[in-house]
C-alpha positions as CSV (number, residue, x, y, z in Angstrom):
1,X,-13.0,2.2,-5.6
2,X,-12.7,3.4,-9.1
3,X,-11.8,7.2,-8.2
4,X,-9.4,6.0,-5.8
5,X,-7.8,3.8,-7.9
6,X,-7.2,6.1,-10.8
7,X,-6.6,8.6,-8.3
8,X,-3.0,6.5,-7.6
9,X,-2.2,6.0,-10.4
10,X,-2.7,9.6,-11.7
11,X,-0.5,10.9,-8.2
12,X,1.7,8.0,-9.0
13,X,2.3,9.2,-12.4
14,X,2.9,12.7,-12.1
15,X,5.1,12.3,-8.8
16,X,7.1,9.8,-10.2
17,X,8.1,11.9,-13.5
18,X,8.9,14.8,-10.8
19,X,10.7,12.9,-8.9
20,X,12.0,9.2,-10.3
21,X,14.4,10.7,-13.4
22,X,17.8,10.9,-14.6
23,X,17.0,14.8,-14.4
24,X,15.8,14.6,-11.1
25,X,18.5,12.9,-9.7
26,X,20.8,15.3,-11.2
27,X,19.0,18.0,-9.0
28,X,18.4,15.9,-5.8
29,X,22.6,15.0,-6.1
30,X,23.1,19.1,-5.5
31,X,22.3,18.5,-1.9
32,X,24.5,15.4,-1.7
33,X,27.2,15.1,0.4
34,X,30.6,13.7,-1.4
35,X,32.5,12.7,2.1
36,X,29.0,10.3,2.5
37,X,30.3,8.4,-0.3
38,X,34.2,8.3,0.6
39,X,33.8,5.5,3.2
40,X,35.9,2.4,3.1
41,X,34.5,-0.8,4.2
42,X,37.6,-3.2,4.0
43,X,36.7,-6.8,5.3
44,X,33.3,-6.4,5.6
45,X,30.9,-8.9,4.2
46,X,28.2,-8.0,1.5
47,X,25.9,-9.9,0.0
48,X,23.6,-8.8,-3.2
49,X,21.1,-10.9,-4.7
50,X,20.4,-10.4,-8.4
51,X,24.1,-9.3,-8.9
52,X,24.9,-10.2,-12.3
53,X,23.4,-6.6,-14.1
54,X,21.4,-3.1,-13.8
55,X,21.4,-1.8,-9.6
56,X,22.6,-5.3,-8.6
57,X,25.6,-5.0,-10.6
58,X,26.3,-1.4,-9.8
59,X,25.8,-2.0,-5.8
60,X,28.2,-4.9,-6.1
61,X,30.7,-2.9,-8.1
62,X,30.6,-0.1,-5.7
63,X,31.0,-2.1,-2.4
64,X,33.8,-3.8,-4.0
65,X,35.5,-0.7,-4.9
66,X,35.5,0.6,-1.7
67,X,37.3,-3.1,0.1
68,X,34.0,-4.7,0.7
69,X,34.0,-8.7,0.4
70,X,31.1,-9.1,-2.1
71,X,29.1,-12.0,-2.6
72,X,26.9,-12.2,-6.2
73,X,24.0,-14.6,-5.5
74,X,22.7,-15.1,-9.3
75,X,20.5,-17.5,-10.3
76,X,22.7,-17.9,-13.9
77,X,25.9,-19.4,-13.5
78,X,27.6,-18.1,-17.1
79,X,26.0,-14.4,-16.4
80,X,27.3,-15.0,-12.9
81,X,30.8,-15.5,-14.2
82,X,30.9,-12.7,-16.7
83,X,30.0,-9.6,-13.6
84,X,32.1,-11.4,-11.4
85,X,35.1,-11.2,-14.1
86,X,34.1,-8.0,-14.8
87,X,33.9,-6.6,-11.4
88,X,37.4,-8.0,-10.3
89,X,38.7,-6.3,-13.4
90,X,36.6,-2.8,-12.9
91,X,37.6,-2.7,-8.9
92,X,40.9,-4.4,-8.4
93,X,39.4,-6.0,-5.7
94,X,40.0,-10.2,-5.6
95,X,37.8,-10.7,-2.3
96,X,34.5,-11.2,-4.9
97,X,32.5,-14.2,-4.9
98,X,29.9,-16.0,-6.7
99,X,27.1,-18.0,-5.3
100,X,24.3,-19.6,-7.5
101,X,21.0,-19.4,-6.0
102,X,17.6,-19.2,-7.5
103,X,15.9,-16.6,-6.0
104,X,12.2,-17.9,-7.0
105,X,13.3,-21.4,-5.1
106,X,12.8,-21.6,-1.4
107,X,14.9,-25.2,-1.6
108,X,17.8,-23.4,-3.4
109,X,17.4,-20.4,-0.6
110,X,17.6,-23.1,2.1
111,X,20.7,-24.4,-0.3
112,X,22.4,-21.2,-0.4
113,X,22.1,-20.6,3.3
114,X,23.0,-23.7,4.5
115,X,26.3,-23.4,2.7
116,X,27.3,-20.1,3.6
117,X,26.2,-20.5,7.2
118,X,28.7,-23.2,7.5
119,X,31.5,-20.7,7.0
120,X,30.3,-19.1,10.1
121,X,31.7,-15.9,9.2
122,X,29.2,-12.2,9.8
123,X,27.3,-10.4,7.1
124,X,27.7,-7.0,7.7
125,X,25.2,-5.9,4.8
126,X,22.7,-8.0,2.7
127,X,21.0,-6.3,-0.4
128,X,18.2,-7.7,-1.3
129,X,18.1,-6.5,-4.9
130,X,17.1,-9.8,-7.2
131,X,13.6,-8.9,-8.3
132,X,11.4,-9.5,-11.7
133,X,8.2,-8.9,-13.1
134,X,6.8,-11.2,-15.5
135,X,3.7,-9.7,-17.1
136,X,2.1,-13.4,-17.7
137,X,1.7,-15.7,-14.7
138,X,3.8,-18.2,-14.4
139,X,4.4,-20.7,-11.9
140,X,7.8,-21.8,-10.4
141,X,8.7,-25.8,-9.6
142,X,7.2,-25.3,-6.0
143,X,3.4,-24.4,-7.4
144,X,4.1,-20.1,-6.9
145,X,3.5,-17.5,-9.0
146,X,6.9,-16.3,-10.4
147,X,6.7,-12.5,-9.0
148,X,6.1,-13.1,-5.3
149,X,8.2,-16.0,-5.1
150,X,11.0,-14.0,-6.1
151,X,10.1,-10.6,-4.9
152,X,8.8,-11.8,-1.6
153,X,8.8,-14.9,-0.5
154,X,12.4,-15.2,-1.9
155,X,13.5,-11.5,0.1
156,X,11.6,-12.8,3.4
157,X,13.3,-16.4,3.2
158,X,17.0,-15.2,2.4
159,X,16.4,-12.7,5.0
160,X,15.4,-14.4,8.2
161,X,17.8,-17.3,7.1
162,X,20.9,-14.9,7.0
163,X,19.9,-13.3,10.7
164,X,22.4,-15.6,12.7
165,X,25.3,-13.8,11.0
166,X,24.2,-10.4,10.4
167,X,24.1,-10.7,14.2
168,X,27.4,-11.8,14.1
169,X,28.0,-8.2,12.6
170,X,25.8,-6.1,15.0
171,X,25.7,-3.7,15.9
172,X,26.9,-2.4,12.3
173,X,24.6,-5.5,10.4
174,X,22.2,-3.9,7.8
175,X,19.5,-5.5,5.5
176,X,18.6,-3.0,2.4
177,X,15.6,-4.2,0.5
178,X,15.4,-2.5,-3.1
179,X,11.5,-1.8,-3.4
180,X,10.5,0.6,-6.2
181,X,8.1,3.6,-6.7
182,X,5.5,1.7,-7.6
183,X,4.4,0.4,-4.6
184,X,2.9,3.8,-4.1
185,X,-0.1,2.8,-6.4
186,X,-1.7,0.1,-4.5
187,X,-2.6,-0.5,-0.7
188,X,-1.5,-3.6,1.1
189,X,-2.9,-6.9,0.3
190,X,-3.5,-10.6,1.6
191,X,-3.9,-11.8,-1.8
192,X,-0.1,-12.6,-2.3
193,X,-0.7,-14.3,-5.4
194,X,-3.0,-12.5,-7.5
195,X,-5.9,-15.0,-7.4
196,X,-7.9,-12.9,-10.4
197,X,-8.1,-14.7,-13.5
198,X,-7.3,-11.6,-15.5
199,X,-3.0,-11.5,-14.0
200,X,-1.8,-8.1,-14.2
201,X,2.3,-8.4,-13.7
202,X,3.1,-4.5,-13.2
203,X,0.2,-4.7,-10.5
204,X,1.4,-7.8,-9.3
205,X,5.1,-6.1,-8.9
206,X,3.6,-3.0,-7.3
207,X,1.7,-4.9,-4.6
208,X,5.0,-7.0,-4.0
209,X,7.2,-3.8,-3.7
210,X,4.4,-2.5,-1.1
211,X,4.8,-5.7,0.9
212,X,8.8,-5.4,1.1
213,X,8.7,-2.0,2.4
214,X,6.2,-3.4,4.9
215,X,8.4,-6.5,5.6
216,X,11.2,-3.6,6.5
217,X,9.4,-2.0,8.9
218,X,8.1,-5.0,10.8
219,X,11.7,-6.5,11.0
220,X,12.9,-3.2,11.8
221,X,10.6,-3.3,15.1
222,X,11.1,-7.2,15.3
223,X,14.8,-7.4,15.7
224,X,15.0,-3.8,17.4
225,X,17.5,-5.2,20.0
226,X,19.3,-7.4,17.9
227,X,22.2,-4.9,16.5
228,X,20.6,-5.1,12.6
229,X,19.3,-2.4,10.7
230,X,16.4,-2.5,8.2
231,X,16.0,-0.1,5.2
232,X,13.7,-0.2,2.2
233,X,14.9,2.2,-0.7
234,X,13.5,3.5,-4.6
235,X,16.0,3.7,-6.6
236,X,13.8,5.6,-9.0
237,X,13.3,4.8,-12.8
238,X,16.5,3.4,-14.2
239,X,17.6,2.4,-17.3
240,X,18.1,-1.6,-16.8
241,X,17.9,-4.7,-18.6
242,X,15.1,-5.9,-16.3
243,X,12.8,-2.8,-16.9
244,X,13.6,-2.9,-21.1
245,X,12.2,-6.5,-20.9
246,X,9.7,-6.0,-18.5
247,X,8.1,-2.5,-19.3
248,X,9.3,-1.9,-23.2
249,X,6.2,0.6,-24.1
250,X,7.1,2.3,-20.3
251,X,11.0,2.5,-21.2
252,X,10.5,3.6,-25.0
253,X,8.4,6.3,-23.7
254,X,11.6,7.5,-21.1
255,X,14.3,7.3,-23.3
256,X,16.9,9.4,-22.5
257,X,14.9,10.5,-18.9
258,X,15.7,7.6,-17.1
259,X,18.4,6.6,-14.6
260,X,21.7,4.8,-15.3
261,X,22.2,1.6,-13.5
262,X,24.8,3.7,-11.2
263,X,22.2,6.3,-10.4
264,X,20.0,4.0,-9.3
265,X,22.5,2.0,-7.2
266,X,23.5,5.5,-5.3
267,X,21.1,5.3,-2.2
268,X,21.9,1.6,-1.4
269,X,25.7,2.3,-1.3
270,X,24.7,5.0,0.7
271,X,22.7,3.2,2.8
272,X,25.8,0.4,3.1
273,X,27.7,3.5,4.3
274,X,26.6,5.7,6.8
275,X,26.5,5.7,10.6
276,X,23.7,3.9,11.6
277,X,22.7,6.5,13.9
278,X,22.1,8.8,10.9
279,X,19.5,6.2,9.7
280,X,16.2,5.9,10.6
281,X,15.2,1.9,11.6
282,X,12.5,0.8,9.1
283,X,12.7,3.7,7.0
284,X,12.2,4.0,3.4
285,X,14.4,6.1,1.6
286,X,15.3,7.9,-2.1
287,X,18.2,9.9,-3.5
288,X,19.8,9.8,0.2
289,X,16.6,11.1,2.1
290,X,13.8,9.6,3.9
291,X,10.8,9.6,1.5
292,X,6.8,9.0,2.3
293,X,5.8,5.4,2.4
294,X,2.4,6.7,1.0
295,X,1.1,9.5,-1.0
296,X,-1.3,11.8,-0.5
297,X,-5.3,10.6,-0.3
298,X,-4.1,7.3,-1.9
299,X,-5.8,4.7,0.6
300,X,-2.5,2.6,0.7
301,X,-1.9,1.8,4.3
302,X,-2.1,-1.3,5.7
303,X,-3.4,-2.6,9.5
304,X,-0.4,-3.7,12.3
305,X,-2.2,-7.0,11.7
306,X,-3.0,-7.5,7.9
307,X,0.8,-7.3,8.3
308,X,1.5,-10.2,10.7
309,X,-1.1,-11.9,8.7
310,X,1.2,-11.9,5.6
311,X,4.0,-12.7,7.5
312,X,2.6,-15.8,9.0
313,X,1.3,-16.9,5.9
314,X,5.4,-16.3,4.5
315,X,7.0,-17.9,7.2
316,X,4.5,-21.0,6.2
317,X,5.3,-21.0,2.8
318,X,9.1,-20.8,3.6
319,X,9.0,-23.5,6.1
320,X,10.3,-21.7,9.3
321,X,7.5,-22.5,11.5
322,X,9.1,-24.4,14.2
């Protein structure tokens, strides 16, 4: 168990400075395609959790430049404010929203949804973005630990709560999940929690990221026939606020390699853009390409039903059991 746990992290490591930079993003962007990007989506209804800075913001910006209505679910009301000023003023676009939501809170999900359901209008694309990794455990008001409440429990809540109106958009409804690279250190797990006494928040965040690309796959084959697609996407190492506070020793060490917020953003507009025949459902993608869910001799997979095990115990913890 040893070997094979420093045998991820070693592969981690070196694919990840091969792959996750600024400078590899520069190289992987030769083979993009610029008419991918120059795609207007006037009138179409986006939502993107953790919208107030870093990938949130940029994703936000972006959709809103190109006509999008954009709602910014952010769990601080003044920092709320100040991207949704700034985005009016950046894109020219009025149609921008805010909606405060905590993101760690399954009774301020439920909040947020019942609300916006009552418009009754489609949701053509939800981003789940909002993410955090707190390297101490701490528990939220409803008894969770902070990192899975928001990075799980919180994306599988706001997600099968927003189905009605993404199929109100199918067949063009998409849900993008932002996972991150680190997910390819550990294997799937039951233990949504992290019941060892000695809390590891960067492990805590990888397992998490693995369950959301999971999460994508199953919904993908779930809700196969229901007009929605599911996507899971890396946005490789980016220079963020979240990532300076979270990982300081890990961003020091990068300076000047990693990714702006923008670069980071790139795959989930493209994602928000393209045919959905061009996609592939379930998929988990990087610089505009389908990547490998696992490396190579890592032991990371995870059984068809260890994943409906953790998806019962979610829809438990959420409350939708009817």
């Amino acid at each position: 168990m040893f070997l094979l746990k420093a045998w991820r992290a070693t592969a981690f490591g070196v694919y990840g400075y091969l792959n996750f930079t600024k400078t590899a993003f520069l190289e992987h962007s030769k083979k993009f395609k610029l008419e991918d990007m120059e795609v207007t989506i006037e009138g179409k209804n986006c939502i993107v959790t953790g919208a107030n800075s870093g990938i949130g913001y940029a994703t936000a910006e972006g959709l809103a430049s190109r006509g999008a209505n954009v709602y910014l679910i952010c769990r601080n009301k003044e920092r709320g404010e100040a991207a949704l000023s700034q985005i009016k003023s950046s894109t020219g676009n009025s149609n921008v929203h805010l909606e405060v939501c905590d993101l760690s809170s399954i009774n301020d999900i439920k909040s947020f949804a019942a609300r916006f359901s009552a418009r009754d209008v489609p949701v053509h694309i939800l981003v789940n973005n909002a993410g955090t990794l707190e390297n101490k455990r701490i528990t939220t008001k409803e008894g969770l630990e902070v990192n899975f409440a928001v990075n799980v429990l919180g994306t599988y809540t706001m997600t099968e709560l927003m189905l009605p109106l993404l199929e109100k958009a199918a067949p063009v409804a998409r849900v993008i999940t932002v996972s991150s690279g680190g997910m390819y250190s550990t294997p799937l797990t039951e233990d949504l929690q992290f019941s060892d006494s000695n809390f590891d928040g960067a492990q805590q965040y990888a397992r998490n990221k693995r369950i959301q690309v999971a999460l994508t796959e199953k919904w993908a084959e779930t809700y196969k026939d229901k007009g929605i697609g599911f996507y899971s996407m890396h946005p490789g190492w980016a220079e963020t606020p979240g990532v300076a506070t979270s990982l300081p020793g890990f961003s020091q060490r990068l300076a000047g390699k990693l990714r702006t917020k923008e670069q980071g953003a790139d795959t989930v507009i493209w994602l928000s853009l393209q045919p959905k025949n061009k996609l592939v459902p379930g998929a988990f993608y990087f610089d505009r390409a389908e990547a490998p869910k696992h490396l190579p001799f890592a032991g990371s997979g995870g059984s068809h039903a260890l994943v409906d095990s953790i998806i019962e115990k979610l829809r438990s913890m959420a409350g939708l059991i009817s």
